[in-house]
N, C-alpha and C positions, 0 to 999 in steps of 0.2 A: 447397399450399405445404409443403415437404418442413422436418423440424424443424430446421435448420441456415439455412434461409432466416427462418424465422420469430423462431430467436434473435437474428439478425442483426439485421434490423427491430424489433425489442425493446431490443437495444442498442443502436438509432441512436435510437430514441422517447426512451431513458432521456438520451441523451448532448444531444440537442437540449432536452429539459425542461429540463436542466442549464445550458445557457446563455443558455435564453429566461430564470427565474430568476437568472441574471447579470447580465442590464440590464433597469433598471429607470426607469423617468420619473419625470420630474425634474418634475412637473406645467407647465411649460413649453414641452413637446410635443417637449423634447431629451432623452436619454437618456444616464444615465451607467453607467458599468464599475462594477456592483455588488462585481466583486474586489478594486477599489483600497481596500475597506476590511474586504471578506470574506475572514476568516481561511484559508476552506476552501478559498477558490477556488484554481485553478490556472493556471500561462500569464503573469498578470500580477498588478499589485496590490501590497500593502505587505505589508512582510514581520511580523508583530504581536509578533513574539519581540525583534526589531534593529530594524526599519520600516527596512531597508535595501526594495530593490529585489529583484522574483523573479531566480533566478538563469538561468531558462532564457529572461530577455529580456535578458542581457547586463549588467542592472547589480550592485550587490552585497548580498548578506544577510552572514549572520552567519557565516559559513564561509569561502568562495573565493569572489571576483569574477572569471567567466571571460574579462571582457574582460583584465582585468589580468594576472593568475594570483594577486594579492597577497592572502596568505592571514593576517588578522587574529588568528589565535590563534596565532601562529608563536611568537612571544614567549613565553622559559620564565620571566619573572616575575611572580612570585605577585603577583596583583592584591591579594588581603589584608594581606600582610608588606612584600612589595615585592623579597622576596628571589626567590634562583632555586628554581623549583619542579622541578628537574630531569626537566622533561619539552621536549624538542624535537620539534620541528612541520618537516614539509618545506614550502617555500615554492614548490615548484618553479610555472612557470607552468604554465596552465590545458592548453595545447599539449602540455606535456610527458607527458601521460598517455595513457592508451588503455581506454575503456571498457572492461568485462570484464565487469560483472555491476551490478544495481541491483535492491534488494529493499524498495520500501518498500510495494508492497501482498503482504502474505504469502504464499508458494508461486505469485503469479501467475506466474512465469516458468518454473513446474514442474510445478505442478500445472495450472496454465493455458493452457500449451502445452503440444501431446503429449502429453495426462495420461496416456491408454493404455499407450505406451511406459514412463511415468518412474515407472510403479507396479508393476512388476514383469514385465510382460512385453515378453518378447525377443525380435520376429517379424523384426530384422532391421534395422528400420525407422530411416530416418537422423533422428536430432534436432539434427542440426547450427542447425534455426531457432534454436534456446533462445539458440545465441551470435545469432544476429541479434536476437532480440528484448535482450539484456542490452544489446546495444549499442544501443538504440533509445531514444528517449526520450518522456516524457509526451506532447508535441507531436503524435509520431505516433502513439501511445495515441487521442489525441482525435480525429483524423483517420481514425480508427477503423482502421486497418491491421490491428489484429491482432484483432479481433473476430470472425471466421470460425473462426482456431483457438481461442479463450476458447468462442466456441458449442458448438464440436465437442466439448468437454473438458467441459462443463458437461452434453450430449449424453449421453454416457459415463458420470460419476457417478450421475446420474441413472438409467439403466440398468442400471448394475451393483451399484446402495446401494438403490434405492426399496424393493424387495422384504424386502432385510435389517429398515432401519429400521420398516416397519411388522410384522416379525414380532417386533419390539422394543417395540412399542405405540406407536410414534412416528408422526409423519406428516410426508408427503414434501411439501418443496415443489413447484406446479410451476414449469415452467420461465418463466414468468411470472412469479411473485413469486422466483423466483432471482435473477434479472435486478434487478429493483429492490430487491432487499434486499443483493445484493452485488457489481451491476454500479457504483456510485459510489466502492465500497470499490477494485473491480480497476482499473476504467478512469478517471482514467490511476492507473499504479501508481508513487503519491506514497504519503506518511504526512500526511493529514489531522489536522489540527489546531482545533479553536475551544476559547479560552482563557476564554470565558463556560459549556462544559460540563465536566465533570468527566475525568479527565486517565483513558483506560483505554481501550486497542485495540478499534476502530478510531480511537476518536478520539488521536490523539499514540498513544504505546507505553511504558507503563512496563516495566521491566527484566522481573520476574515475569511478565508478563501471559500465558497462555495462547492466544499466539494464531492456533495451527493449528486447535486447536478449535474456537477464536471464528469464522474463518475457514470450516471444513466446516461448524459448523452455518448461517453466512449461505447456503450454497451448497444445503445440504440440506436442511433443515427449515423449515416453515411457522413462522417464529415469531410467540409470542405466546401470551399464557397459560398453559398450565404447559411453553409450549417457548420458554420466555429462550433469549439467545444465549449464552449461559454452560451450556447441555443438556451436550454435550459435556466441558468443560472440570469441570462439578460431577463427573464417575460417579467413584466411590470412587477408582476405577485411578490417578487422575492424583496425582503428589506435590504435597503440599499447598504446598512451599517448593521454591528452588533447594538441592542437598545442600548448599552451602557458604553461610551468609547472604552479603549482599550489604554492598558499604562504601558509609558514609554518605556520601565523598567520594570527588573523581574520582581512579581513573578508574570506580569504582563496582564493576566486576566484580570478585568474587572472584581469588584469586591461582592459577594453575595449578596443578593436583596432582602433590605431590611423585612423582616417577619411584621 
């Protein structure tokens, strides 16, 4: 079994665990959709932030309901004063747009497809997938579509880091514990959330959070013991802060640097 076959089946093992632990009995001999109350889950279920409805089954969360297009934060009055908070929101329907990109599990769409390519080398090679995958959604995440090139890409890393990291004194994952240490993170490429763990990438994303590091070391490193997933993200090199602090209120980011 050649290594691209083997990650595949690795990712299908990891993605099937995943939804046998989705339903679960009901001691009754009936089984119910462990997502309608799991925060993590994806596809269906209650939204734990709004308890609206998942957005990619039609009905609504806390953002845009795509049946409608009716987008609930549209309103520029301050919920606290009542006055206007001079921020406007487009309403446009859900129709009106045209996917282009979606980034909620980190570099999957770059580092994950065509890593080879999108790391510096130029042999030519078309990455026009990247817009197919940006245009793709969770659904087909899980239907695994794109889990041939996330093998291949994890394939690569692997081959071209393992060497470095252990002349680092580190130790390389393998592609085995790759897979399940950051095959839940990539596939599908949502931002997972459970609001009973502590708020810090992968789980939800706070503004600060390091998380290309957090990210290559799920991909790289055996962790565990003195290889946290913070290895990366701790080495001196990294700034300890964003250069500009962050505001307490929205819209949170800092204000752009004067020209």
């Amino acid at each position: 079994m050649n290594s691209h076959t083997f990650i595949h089946a690795m990712f299908g093992a990891v993605l099937l665990s995943a939804s046998l632990t989705a339903c679960k009995s009901d001691g009754d001999g009936s089984t119910s959709d462990a997502s309608a109350t799991d925060p993590t889950a994806t596809g269906t279920g209650t939204n734990p932030t709004t308890g609206g409805t998942d957005p990619t089954t039609g009905g609504t969360d806390g953002t845009t309901d795509p049946g409608t297009g009716t987008n609930p934060t549209s309103s520029t009055t301050d919920p606290t004063t009542g006055g206007d908070n001079g921020f406007v929101f487009a309403d446009d329907p859900y129709e009106a747009y045209t996917q282009i990109d979606r980034h909620g599990a980190v570099e999957a769409g770059t580092a994950g497809i065509r890593a080879k390519e999108g790391l510096g080398f130029n042999d030519g090679s078309d990455i026009s997938i990247r817009d197919d995958y940006n245009a793709s959604n969770p659904v087909e995440d899980i239907a695994q579509k794109w889990v041939p090139e996330i093998g291949a890409s994890v394939t690569f890393f692997h081959d071209a880091f393992d060497d470095d990291l252990m002349t680092f004194g580190l130790v390389p994952a393998t592609v085995a514990e790759t897979v399940m240490q950051a095959g839940p993170v990539i596939i599908p490429d949502t931002i997972k959330y459970d609001p009973s763990m502590p708020t810090s990438y992968p789980n939800g994303r706070k503004l600060e959070d390091p998380v290309v590091d957090i990210t290559l070391a799920a991909v790289l490193l055996k962790l565990g013991g003195n290889q946290p997933l913070t290895t990366f993200a701790d080495l001196p090199l990294n700034p300890t802060a964003n250069d500009v602090p962050f505001k307490d209120e929205f819209p949170f980011l800092a204000p752009p640097h004067a020209q």
